[in-house]
C-alpha positions as a Markdown table, in Angstrom:
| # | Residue | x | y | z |
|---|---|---|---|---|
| 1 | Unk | 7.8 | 8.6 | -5.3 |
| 2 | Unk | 4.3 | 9.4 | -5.6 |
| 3 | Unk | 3.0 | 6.4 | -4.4 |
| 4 | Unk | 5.2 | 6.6 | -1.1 |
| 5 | Unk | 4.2 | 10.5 | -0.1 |
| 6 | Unk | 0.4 | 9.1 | -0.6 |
| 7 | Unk | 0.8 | 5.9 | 1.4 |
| 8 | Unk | 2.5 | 8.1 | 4.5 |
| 9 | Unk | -0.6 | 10.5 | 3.7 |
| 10 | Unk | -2.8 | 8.1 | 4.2 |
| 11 | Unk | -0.9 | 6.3 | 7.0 |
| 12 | Unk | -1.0 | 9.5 | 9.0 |
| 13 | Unk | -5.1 | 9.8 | 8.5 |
| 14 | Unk | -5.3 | 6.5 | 9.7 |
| 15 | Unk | -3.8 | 7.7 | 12.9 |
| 16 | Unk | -5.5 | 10.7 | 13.4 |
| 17 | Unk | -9.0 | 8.8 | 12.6 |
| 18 | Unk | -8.4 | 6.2 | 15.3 |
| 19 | Unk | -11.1 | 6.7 | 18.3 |
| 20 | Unk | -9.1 | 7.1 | 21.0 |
| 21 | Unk | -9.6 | 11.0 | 21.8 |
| 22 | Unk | -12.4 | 12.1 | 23.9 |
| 23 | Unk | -13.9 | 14.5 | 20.6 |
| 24 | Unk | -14.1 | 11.3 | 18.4 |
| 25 | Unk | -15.0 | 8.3 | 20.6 |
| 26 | Unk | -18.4 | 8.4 | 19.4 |
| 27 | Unk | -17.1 | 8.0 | 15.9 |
| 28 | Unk | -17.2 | 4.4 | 16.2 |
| 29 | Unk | -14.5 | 2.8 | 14.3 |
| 30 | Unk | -16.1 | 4.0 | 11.0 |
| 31 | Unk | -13.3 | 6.8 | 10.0 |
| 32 | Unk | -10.2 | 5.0 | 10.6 |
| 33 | Unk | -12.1 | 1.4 | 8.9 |
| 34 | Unk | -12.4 | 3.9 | 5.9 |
| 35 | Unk | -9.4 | 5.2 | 5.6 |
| 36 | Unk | -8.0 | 1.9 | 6.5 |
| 37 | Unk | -9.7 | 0.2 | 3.4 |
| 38 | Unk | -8.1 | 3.2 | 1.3 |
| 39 | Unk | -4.6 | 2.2 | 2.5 |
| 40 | Unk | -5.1 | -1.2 | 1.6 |
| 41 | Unk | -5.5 | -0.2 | -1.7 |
| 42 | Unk | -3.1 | 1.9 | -2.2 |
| 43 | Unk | -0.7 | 0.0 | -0.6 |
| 44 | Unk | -1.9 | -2.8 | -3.4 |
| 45 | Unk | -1.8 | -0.2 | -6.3 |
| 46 | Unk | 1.8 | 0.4 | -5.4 |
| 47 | Unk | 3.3 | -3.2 | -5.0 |
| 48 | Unk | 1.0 | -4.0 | -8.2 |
| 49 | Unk | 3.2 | -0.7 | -9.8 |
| 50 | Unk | 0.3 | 1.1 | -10.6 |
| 51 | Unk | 1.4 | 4.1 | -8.4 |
């Protein structure tokens, strides 16, 4: 149950970090790459069962 209210968490971050708004285009793709990496592992943790 955990593991599912962190991956949506995390999901929704990845959205919200995604350049596309005028305030963040000069981000770079470094926010959402980060928080993407982070999903990725949790997503892992959580098929693995560790979450």
């Amino acid at each position: 149950m955990l593991g599912t209210i962190l991956l949506i968490v995390l999901i929704l971050l990845l959205i919200g970090a995604f350049p596309a708004w005028p305030h963040s285009r000069s981000w770079g793709y470094a926010p959402s790459g980060t928080v993407g990496i982070v999903v990725i592992v949790v997503l892992i943790l959580v098929v693995m069962g560790q979450i």
